[in-house]
C-alpha positions in Angstrom: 98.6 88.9 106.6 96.0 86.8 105.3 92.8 86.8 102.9 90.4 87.1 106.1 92.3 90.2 107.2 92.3 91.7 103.7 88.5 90.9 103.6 88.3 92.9 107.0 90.2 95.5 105.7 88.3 96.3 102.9 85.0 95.9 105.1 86.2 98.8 107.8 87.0 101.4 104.3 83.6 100.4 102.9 81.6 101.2 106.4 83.9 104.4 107.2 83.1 106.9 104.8 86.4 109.1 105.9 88.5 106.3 103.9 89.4 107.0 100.7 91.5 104.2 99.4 92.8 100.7 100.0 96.4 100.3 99.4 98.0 96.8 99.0 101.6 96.4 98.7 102.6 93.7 96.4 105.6 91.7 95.4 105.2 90.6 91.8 108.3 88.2 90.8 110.7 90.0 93.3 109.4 93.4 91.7 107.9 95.5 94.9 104.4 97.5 93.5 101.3 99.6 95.4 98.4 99.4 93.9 95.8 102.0 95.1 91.7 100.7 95.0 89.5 103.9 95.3 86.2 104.3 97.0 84.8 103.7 94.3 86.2 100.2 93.1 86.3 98.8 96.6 83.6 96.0 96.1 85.0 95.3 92.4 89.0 94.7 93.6 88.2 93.0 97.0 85.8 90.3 94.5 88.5 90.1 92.6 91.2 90.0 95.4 89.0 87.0 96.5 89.0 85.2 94.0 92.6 85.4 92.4 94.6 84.7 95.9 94.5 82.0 98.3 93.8 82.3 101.4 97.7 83.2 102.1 97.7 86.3 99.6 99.6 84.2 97.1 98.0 84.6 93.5 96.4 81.1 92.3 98.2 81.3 88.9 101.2 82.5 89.9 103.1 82.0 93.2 105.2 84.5 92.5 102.9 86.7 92.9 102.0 87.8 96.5 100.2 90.6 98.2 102.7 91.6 101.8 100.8 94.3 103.4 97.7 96.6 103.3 96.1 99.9 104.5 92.7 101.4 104.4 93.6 105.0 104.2 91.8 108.2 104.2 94.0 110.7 101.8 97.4 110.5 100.0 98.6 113.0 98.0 98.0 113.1 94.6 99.1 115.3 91.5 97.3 117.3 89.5 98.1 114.8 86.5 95.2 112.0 88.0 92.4 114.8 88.6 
């Protein structure tokens, strides 16, 4: 995985209107999170994504912060509670 990847990633969601969501996988000081980017903030969170990790996926204030893995997807399941 690396920032051109991510960057490509986020490109094939934005052009393909059937995705939904980006989901990146990330390890946080040995703490394992998924962060889920709507439609909607994809532009937004990939600027930001650009600017805040190199070109590795390791944050540029904090090395222990890294993004492992990604996935455009089209639905996940949600609960009523985030309608």
């Amino acid at each position: 995985m690396n920032k051109a990847k991510l960057i490509a990633e986020f490109d094939r969601a934005q052009k393909d209107s059937d995705y939904s969501f980006v989901i990146l996988e990330i390890v946080a000081e040995g703490t394992r999170e998924f962060i889920v980017v709507p439609r909607e903030s994809f532009a937004d969170k990939l600027a930001f994504y650009k600017r805040s990790y190199t070109d590795d996926l390791v944050h540029v204030m904090n090395k222990n912060v890294s993004i492992t893995s990604f996935a455009a997807v089209k639905h996940i399941l949600t609960n009523t509670m985030f309608m």
